[in-house]
C-alpha positions in Angstrom: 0.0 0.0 0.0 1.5 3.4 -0.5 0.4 6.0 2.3 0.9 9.9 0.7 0.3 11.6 3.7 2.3 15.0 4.8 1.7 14.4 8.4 4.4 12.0 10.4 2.4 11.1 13.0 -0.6 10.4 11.3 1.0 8.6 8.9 2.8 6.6 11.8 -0.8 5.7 13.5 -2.0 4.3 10.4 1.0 1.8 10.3 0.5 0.5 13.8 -3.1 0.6 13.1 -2.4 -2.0 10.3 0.4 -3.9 12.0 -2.0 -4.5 15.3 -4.8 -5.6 13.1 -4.9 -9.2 13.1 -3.7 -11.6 9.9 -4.0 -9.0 7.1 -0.3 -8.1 6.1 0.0 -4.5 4.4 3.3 -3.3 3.3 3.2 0.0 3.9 5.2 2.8 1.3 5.1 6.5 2.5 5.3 9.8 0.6 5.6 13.2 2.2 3.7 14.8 -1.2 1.8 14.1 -4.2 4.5 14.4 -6.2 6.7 11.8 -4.5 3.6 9.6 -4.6 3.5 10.0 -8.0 7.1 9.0 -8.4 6.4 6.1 -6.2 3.7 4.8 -8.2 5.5 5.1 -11.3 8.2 2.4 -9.8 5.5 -0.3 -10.1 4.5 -2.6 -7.2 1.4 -0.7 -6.0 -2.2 -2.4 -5.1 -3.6 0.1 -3.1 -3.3 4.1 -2.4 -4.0 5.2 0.8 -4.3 9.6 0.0 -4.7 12.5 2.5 -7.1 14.9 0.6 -4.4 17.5 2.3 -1.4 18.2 1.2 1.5 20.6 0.7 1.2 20.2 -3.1 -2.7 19.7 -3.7 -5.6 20.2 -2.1 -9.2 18.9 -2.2 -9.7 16.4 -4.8 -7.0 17.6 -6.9 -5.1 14.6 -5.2 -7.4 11.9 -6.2 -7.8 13.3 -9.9 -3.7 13.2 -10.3 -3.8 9.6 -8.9 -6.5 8.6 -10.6 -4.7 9.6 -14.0 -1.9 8.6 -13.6 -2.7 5.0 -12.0 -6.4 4.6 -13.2 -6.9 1.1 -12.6 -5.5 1.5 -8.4 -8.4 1.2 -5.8 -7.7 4.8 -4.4 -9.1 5.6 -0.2 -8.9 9.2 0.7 -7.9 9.9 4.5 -10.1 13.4 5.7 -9.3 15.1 8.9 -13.2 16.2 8.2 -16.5 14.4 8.3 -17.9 15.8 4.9 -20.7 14.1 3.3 -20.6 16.0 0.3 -17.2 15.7 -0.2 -17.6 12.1 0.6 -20.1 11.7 -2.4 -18.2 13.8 -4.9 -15.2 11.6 -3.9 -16.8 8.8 -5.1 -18.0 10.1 -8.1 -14.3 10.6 -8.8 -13.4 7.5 -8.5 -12.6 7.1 -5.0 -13.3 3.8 -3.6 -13.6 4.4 0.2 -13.5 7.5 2.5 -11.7 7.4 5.8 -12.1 10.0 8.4 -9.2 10.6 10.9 -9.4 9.4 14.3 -11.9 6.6 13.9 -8.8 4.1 12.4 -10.1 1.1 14.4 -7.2 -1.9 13.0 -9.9 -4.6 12.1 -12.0 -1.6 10.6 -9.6 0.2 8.2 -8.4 -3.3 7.0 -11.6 -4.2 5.9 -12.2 -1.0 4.4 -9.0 -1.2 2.5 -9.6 -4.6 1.6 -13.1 -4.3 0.2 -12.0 -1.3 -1.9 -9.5 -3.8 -3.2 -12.3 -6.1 -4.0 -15.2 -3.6 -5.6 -11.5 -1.9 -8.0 -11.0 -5.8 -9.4 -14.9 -5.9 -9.9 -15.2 -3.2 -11.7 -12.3 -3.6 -13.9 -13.2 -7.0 -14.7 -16.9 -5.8 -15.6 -17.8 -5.8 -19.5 -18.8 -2.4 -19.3 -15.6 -1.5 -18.4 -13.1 0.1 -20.9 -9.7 -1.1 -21.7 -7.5 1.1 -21.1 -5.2 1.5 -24.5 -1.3 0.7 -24.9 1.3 3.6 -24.1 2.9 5.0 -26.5 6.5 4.1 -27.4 8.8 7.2 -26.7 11.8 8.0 -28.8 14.2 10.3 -27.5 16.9 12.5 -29.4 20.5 13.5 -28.0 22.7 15.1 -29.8 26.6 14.1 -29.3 27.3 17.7 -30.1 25.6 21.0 -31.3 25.0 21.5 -34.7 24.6 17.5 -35.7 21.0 17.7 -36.9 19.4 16.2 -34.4 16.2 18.3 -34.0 16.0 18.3 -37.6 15.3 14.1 -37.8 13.3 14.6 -34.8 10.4 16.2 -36.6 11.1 14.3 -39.7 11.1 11.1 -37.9 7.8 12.4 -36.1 6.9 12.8 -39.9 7.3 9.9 -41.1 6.1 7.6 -38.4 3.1 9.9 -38.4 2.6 9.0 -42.3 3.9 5.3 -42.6 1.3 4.1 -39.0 -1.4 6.9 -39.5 -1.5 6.9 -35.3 -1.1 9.5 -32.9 2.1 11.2 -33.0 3.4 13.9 -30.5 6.9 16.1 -31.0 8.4 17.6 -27.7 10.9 19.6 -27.3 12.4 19.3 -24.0 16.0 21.2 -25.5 15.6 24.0 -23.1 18.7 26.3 -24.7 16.8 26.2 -28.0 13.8 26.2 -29.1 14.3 25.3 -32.2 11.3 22.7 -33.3 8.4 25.8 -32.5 10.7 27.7 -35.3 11.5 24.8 -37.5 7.7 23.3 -37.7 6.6 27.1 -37.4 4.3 26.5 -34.5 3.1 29.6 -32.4 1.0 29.2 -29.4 1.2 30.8 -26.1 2.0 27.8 -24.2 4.8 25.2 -23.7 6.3 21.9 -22.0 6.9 24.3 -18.9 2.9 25.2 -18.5 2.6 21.3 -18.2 5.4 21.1 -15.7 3.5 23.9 -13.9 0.5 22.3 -13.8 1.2 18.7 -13.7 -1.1 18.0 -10.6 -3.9 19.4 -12.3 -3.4 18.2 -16.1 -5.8 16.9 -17.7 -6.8 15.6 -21.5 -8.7 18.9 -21.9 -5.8 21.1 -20.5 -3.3 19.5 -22.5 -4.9 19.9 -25.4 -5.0 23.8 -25.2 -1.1 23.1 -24.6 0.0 21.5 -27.9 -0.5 22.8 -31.5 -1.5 20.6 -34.1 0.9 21.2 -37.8 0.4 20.2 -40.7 0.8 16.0 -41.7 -1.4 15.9 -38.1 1.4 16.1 -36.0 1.2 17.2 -32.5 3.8 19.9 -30.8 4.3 20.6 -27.7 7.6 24.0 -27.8 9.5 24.3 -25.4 9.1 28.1 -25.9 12.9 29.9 -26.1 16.2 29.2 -23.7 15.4 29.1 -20.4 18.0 31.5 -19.1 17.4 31.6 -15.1 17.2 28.0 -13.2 14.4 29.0 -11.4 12.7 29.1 -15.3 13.8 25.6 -15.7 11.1 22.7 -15.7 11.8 19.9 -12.7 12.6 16.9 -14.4 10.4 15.0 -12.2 7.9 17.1 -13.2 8.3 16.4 -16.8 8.7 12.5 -16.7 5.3 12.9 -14.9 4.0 14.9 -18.1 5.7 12.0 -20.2 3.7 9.3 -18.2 0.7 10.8 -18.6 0.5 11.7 -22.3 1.8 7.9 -23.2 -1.9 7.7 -23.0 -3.1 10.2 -25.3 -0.4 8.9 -28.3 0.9 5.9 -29.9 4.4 7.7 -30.6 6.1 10.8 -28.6 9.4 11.8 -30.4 11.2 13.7 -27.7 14.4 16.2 -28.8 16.4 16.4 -25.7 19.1 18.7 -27.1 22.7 17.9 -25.4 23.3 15.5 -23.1 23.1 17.3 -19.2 21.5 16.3 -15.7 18.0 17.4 -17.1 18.1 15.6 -19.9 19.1 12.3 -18.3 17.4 12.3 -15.7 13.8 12.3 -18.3 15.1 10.1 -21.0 15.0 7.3 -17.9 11.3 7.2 -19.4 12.2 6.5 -23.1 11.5 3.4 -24.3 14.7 4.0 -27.0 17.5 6.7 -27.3 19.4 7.9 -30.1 22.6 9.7 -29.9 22.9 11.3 -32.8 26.3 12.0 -34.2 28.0 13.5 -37.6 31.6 11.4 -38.6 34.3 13.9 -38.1 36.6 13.7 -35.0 34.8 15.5 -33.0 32.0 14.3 -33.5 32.8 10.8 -33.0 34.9 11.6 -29.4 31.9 13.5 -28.6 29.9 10.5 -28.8 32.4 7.9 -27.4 32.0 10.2 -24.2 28.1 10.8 -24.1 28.0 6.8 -24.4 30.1 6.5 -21.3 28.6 8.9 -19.4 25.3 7.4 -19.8 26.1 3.8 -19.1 27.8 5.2 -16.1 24.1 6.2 -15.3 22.8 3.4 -15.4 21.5 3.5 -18.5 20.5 0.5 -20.3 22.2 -0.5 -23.6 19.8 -1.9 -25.3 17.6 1.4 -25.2 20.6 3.0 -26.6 21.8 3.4 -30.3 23.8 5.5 -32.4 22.6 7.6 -35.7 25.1 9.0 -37.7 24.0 12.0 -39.6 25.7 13.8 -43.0 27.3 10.4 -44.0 29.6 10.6 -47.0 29.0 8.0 -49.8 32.6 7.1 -50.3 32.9 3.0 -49.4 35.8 1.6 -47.4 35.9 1.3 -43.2 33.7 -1.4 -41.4 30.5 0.1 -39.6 31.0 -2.5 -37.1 34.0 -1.6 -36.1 32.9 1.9 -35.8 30.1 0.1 -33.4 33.0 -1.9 -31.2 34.8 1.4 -30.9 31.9 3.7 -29.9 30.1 0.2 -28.1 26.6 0.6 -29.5 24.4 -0.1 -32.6 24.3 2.3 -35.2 20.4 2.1 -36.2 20.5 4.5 -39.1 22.9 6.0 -41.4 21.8 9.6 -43.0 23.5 10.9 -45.6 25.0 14.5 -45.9 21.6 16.7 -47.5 22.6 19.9 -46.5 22.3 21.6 -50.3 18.7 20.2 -50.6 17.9 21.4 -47.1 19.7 25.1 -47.9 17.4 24.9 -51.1 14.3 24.3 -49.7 14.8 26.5 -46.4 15.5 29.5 -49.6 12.1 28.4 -50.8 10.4 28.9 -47.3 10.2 25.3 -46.0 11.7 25.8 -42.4 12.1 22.1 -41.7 13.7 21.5 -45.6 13.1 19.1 -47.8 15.6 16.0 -49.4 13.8 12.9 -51.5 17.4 11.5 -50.5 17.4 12.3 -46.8 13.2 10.9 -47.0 14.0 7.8 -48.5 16.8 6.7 -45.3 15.0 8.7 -43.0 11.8 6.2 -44.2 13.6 3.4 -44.0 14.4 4.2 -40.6 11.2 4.9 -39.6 9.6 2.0 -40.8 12.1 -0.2 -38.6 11.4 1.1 -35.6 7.3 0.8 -36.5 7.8 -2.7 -37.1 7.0 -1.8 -41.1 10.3 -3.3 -41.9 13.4 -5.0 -41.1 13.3 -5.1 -36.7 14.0 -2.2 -34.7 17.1 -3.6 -33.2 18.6 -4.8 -36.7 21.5 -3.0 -37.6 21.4 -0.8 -41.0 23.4 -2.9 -44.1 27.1 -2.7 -43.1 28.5 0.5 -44.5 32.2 1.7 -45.0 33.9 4.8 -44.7 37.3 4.7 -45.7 38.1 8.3 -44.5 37.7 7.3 -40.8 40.9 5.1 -40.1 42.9 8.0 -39.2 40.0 9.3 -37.2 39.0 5.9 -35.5 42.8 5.9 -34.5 42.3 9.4 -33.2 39.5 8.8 -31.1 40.3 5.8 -29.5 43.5 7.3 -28.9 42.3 10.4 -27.1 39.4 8.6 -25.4 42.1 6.2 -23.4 
């Protein structure tokens, strides 16, 4: 059971109550806030929530709605300093299963209380009027090795392209927050961003997020990270916004994420990806750049099969191994992108922000399509490409990276 409850002692009685009550064992988690509840429920292992309708960071039913959202099929009893009858019944009409007053916790009482609001949650989901609740959506994150690689650029074509090859739900967020640059690049302007959903996060709802985001054209969904954040007080929490990420899986099929550099913030969210591409460019710099992003985010923790490489403005010219470019740098490379920037310079003249390249379409589709399942699996590795240009640099960086 997880107890959110702000008040030590209160939260203490309500463990002895429970440990004094006879053969029922309750595990009992605790959290100080709604927020670390949140974050508590997100770890998994959950059957039960036991809520204090007051607390630091919501008040009223504001606390049930969040839980309720975020965990919708947890039997959910609020714990009330006050005897309210009409805040009883409007609890239940949220979804509450059982209403708990303080100071009449009685041990055999509560537990049957929180056992039978175990029992009506499991009825009720197993009822055929009951609606399944759909799959998440997969989220893809973007990292760029350095600045300047391209890699908000095949975010919102990848966005693109998944959004045309599956015809499902797509969402584009930009979470780069010393740029800016997708609200430019897809020429969205609305008055909102990720850091009014931060902001709001206890209170978000389907109908508040969609006054957030801006549909563009192809159907895509974008939520802008509105500008550099310049003061750290500005800066979203990143609990905050894995909270945000959790809650939208619901609302998509595919969220394409452009985290900008790699940096606390950013690693600290793209914990919630389900993959992660560092995207990269072939020069020296480039390439140590990479080497040392790879590291730091093992080093994390960070799992490697999440994790894969995409190297971006590929020269043609045959010759060095691409798996030995993968032993050296120690992941996949999932795509391979070849250098477009004339076509993009063209288009960009022509007044297509985002550019335009059949050449750049046709890998970036092929891409696409393997992480949709389309084509060839996710996981497989692009046809083995060579690059004689790189010995000298593969030389380099391995030298200068031990």
């Amino acid at each position: 059971m997880l107890l959110i409850e702000d008040n030590p002692g209160d939260a203490e009685l309500v463990k002895e109550t429970l440990a004094e009550a006879g053969d029922a064992v309750f595990q009992v988690h605790c959290a100080g806030t709604l927020l670390h509840g949140l974050d508590r429920l997100a770890a998994g292992n959950i059957d039960l929530v036991l809520l204090d309708l007051s607390l630091p960071d919501s008040s009223g039913l504001d606390g049930l709605t969040a839980i309720r959202t975020h965990a919708p099929n947890l039997p959910v009893v609020l714990l009330t300093g006050l005897d309210n009858q009409s805040v009883a019944l409007r609890a239940m009409q949220s979804g509450a299963q059982e209403y708990v007053v303080k100071g009449t916790l009685l041990g055999p009482a509560l537990v049957r209380t929180l056992q039978h609001a175990m029992v009506r949650q499991q009825s009720q989901a197993e009822s055929p009027l009951s609606t399944s609740r759909r799959e998440p959506a997969r989220i893809l994150g973007l990292l760029g090795a350095k600045g300047g690689v391209g890699s908000t650029r095949i975010a919102c074509h990848l966005a693109a392209e998944l959004k045309r090859q599956s015809g499902e739900r797509v969402l584009v967020m930009d979470l780069d927050l010393a740029g800016g640059a997708i609200a430019f690049l897809t020429q969205t302007v609305v008055p909102y961003g990720i850091r009014d959903a931060s902001d709001n996060i206890v209170r978000l709802d389907e109908c508040r997020w969609r006054k957030l985001v801006s549909q563009v054209s192809g159907g895509l969904d974008v939520i802008p990270s509105k500008g550099p954040v310049l003061r750290e007080e500005d800066q979203p929490k990143a609990e905050h916004i894995r909270f945000v990420l959790r809650f939208v899986s619901s609302l998509y099929d595919w969220i394409v994420v452009d985290f900008g550099r790699l940096n606390p913030f950013s690693a600290s969210v793209a914990k919630e990806v389900s993959r992660l591409y560092l995207v990269s460019t072939l020069d020296l710099l480039g390439l140590n750049e990479a080497k040392a992003n790879v590291k730091a985010l093992f080093e994390l923790g960070f799992d490697k099969d999440r994790l894969a490489l995409v190297l971006n403005r590929a020269p043609a010219r045959p010759g060095f191994s691409q798996r030995e470019l993968e032993k050296l740098l120690g992941v996949s490379v999932a795509a391979i992108l070849p250098d477009c920037g004339q076509d993009f310079e063209e288009s960009m003249e022509n007044g297509k922000r985002l550019g335009e390249s059949r050449k750049f379409q046709k890998h970036l589709a092929q891409f696409a399509a393997g992480i949709a399942g389309a084509g060839k699996p996710a996981d497989t590795p692009a046809p083995k490409r060579k690059f004689p240009f790189l010995s000298g640099v593969l030389r380099s960086a391995t030298t200068s990276a031990e």
